[in-house]
PARO-606194 format. One record per residue (C-alpha): residue number from 1; x, y, z. Coordinates in nm, 4 decimals. Example, Ala and Ser with C-alpha at 12.3 -4.5 7.8 and 13.67 -1.06 7.14 Angstrom:
! PARO-606194
+-----+----------+----------+----------+
! seq !       c1 !       c2 !       c3 !
+-----+----------+----------+----------+
!   1 !   1.2300 !  -0.4500 !   0.7800 !
!   2 !   1.3670 !  -0.1060 !   0.7140 !
+-----+----------+----------+----------+
***
This chain:
! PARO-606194
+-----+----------+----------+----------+
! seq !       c1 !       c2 !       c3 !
+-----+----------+----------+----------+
!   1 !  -0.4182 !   1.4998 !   8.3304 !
!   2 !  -0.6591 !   1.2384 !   8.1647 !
!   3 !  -0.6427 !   1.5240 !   7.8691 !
!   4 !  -0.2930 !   1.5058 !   7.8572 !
!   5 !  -0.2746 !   1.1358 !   7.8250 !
!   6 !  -0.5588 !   1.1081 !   7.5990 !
!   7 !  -0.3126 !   1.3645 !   7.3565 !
!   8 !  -0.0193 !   1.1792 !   7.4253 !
!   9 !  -0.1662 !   0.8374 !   7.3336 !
!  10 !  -0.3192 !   1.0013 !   6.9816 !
!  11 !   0.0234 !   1.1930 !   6.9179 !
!  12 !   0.1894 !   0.8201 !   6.9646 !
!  13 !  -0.0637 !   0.6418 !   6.7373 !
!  14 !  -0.0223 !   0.9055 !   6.4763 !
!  15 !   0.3098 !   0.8746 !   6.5343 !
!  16 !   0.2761 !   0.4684 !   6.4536 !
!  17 !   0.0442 !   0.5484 !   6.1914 !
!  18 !   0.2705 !   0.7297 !   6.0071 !
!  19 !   0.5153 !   0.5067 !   6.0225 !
!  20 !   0.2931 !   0.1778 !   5.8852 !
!  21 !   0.1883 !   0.4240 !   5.5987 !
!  22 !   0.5303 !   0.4692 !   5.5363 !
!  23 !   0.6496 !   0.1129 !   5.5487 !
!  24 !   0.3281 !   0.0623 !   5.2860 !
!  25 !   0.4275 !   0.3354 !   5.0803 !
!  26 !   0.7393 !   0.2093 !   5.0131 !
!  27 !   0.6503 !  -0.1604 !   4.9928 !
!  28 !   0.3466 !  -0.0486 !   4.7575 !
!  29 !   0.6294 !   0.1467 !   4.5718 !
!  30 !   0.8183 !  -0.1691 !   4.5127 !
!  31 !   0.5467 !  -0.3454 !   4.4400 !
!  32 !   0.4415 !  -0.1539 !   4.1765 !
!  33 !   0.7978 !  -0.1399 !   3.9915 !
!  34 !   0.7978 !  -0.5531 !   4.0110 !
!  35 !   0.4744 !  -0.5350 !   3.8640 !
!  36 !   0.5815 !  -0.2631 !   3.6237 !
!  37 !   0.8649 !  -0.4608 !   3.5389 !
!  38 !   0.7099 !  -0.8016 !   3.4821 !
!  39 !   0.4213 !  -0.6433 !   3.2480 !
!  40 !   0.7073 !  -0.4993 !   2.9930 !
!  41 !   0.8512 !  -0.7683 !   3.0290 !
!  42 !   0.5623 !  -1.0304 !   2.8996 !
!  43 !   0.4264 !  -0.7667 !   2.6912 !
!  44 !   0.7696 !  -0.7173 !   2.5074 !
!  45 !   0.7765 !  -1.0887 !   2.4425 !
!  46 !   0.4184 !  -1.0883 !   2.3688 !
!  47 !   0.4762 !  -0.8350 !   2.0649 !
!  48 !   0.8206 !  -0.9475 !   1.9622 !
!  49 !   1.0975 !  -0.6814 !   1.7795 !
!  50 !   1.0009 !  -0.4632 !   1.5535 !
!  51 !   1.2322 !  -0.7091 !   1.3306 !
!  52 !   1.0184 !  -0.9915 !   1.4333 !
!  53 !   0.6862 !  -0.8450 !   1.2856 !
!  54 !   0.8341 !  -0.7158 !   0.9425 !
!  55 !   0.9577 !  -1.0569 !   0.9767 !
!  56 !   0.6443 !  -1.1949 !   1.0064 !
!  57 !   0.4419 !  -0.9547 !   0.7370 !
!  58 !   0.7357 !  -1.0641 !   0.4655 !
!  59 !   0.6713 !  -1.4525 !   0.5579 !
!  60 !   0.2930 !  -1.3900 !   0.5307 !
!  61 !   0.3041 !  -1.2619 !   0.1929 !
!  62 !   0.4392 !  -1.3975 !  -0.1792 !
!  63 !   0.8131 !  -1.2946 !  -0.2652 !
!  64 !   0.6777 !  -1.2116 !  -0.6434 !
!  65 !   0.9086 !  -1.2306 !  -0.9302 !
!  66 !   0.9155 !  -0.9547 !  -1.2134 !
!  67 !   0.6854 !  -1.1181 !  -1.4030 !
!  68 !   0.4218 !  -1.1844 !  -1.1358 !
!  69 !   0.4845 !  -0.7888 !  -0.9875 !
!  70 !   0.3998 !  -0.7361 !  -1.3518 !
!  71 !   0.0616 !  -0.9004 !  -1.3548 !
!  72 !  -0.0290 !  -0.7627 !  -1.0295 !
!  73 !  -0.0547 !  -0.4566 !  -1.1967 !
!  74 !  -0.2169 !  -0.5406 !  -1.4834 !
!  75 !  -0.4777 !  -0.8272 !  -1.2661 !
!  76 !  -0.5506 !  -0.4601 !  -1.0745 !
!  77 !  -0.6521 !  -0.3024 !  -1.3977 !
!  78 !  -0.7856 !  -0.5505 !  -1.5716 !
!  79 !  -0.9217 !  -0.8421 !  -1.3545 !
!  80 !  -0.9709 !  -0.7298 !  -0.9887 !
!  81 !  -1.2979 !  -0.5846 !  -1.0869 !
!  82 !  -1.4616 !  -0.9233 !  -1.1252 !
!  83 !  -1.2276 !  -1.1867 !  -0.9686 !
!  84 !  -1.1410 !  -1.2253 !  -0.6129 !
!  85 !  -0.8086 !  -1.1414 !  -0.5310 !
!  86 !  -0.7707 !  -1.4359 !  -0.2866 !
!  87 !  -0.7919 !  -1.6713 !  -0.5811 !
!  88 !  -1.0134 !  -1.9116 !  -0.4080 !
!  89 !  -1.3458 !  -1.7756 !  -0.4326 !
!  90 !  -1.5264 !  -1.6792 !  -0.6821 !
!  91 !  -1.6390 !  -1.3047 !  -0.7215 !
!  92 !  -1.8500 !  -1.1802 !  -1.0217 !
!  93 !  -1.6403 !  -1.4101 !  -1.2719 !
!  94 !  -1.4787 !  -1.7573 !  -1.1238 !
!  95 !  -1.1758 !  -1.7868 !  -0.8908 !
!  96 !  -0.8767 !  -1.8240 !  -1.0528 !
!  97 !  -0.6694 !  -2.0018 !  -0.8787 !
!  98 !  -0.6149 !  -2.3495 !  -1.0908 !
!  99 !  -0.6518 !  -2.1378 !  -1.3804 !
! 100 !  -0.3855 !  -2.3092 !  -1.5988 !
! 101 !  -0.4850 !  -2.6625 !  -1.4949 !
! 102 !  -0.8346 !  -2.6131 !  -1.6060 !
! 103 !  -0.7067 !  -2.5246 !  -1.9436 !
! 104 !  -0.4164 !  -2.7814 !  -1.9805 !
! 105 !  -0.6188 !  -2.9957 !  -2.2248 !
! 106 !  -0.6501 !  -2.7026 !  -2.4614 !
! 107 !  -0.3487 !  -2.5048 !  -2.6565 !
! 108 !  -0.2308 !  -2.2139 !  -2.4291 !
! 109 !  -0.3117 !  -1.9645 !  -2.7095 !
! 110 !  -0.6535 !  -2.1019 !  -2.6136 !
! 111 !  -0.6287 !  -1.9357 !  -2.2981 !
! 112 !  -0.5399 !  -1.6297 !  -2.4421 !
! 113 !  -0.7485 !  -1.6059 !  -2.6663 !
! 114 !  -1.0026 !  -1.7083 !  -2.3513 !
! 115 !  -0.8711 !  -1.4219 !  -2.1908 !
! 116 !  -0.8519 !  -1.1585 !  -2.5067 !
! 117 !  -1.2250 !  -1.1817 !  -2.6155 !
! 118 !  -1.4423 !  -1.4927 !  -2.4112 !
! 119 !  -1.7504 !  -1.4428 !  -2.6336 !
! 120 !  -1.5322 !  -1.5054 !  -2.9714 !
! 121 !  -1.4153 !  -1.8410 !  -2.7943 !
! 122 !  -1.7393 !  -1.9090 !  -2.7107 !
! 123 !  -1.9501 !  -1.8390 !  -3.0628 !
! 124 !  -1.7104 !  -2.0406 !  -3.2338 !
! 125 !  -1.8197 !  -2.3267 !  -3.0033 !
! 126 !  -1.5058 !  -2.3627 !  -2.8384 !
! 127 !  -1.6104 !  -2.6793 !  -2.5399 !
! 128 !  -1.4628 !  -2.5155 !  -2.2613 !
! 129 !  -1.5244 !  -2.1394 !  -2.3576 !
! 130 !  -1.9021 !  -2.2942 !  -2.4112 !
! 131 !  -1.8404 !  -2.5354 !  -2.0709 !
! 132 !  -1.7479 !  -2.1684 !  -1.8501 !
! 133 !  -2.0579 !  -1.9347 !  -2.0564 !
! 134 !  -2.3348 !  -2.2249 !  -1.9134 !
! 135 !  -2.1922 !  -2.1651 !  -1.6002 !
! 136 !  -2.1361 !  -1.8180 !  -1.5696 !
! 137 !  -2.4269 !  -1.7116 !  -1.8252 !
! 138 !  -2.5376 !  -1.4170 !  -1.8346 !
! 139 !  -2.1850 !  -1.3064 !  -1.7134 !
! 140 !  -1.9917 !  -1.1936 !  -2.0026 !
! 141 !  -1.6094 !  -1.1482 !  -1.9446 !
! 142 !  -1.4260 !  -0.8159 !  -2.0247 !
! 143 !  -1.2501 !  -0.8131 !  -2.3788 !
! 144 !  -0.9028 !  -0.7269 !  -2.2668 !
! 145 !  -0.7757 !  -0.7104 !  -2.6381 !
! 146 !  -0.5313 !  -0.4972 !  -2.5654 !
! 147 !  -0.3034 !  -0.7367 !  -2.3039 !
! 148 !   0.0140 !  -0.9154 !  -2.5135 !
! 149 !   0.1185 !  -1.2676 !  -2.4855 !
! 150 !   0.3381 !  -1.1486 !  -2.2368 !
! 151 !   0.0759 !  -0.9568 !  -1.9979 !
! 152 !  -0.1112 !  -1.2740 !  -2.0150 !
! 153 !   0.1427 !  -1.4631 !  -1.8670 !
! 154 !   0.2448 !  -1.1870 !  -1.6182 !
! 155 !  -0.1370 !  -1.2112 !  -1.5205 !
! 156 !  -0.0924 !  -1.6034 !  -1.4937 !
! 157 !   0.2418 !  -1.5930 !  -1.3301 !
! 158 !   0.0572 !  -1.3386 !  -1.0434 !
! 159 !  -0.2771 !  -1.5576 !  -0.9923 !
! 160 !  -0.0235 !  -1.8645 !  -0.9132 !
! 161 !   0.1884 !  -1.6665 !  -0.6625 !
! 162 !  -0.1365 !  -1.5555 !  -0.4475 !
! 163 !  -0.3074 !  -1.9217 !  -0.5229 !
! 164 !   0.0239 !  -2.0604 !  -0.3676 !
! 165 !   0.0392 !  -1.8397 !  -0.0950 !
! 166 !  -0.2747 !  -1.8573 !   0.0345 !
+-----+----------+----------+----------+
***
């Protein structure tokens, strides 16, 4: 008899156990799909639309005009080897942000001709070619012979975009 009771009182807290497990197992169940829930929630906010980000990436960087898509392409092959793209820091040859300013006292074909062939500019004495060699010595810039009036000012028009932007 005590064996019979002792099997009757397990079978009923099995019986009880089961049914707390299953009261947890649902409740856990819920729980989890509230917590599921909330997570996409905050993490869809948290990363935005897709539209959002491209959003973003186009407000990060320049809208460039013809002319300055131009001289990105030509500052890539010609300049990027020695000047920092960021146009704030200097690299192997100056930063060039401010460029145009720096040169304002001068005539623009100055500039150009700066650009064309530095060491002409700065054997015929020229004060700011001569002003840029003390600094940069023994640094001698590229000849870039070959670039047009209008690369040159492609060039320009690209290191202002990126000096704005930045």
């Amino acid at each position: 008899m005590k064996k019979h009771i002792e099997e009757e009182s397990q079978e009923s807290l099995n019986t009880e156990m089961l049914a707390a497990l299953s009261k947890l197992t649902r409740a856990g169940f819920l729980l989890l799909i509230v917590l599921i829930l909330l997570f996409w929630q905050n993490y869809s906010s948290f990363l935005g639309s897709k539209n959002d980000a491209e959003q973003a990436v186009q407000t990060a960087l320049p809208v460039l005009s013809p002319t300055a898509q131009k001289g990105k392409d030509l500052f890539k092959n010609n300049c990027a080897a020695c000047h920092n793209r960021d146009m704030k820091s200097n690299l192997t040859g100056p930063a060039l942000g401010g460029v145009q300013e720096r040169w304002a006292a001068y005539p623009r074909s100055d500039l150009y001709q700066w650009i064309r062939n530095s060491q002409a500019l700065i054997d015929a004495g020229h004060p700011r070619a001569q002003e840029l060699w003390n600094k940069w010595k023994p640094v001698i810039m590229t000849p870039s012979s070959s670039l047009k009036d209008e690369d040159i000012e492609a060039i320009l028009a690209y290191v202002e975009a990126q000096n704005l932007a930045r």
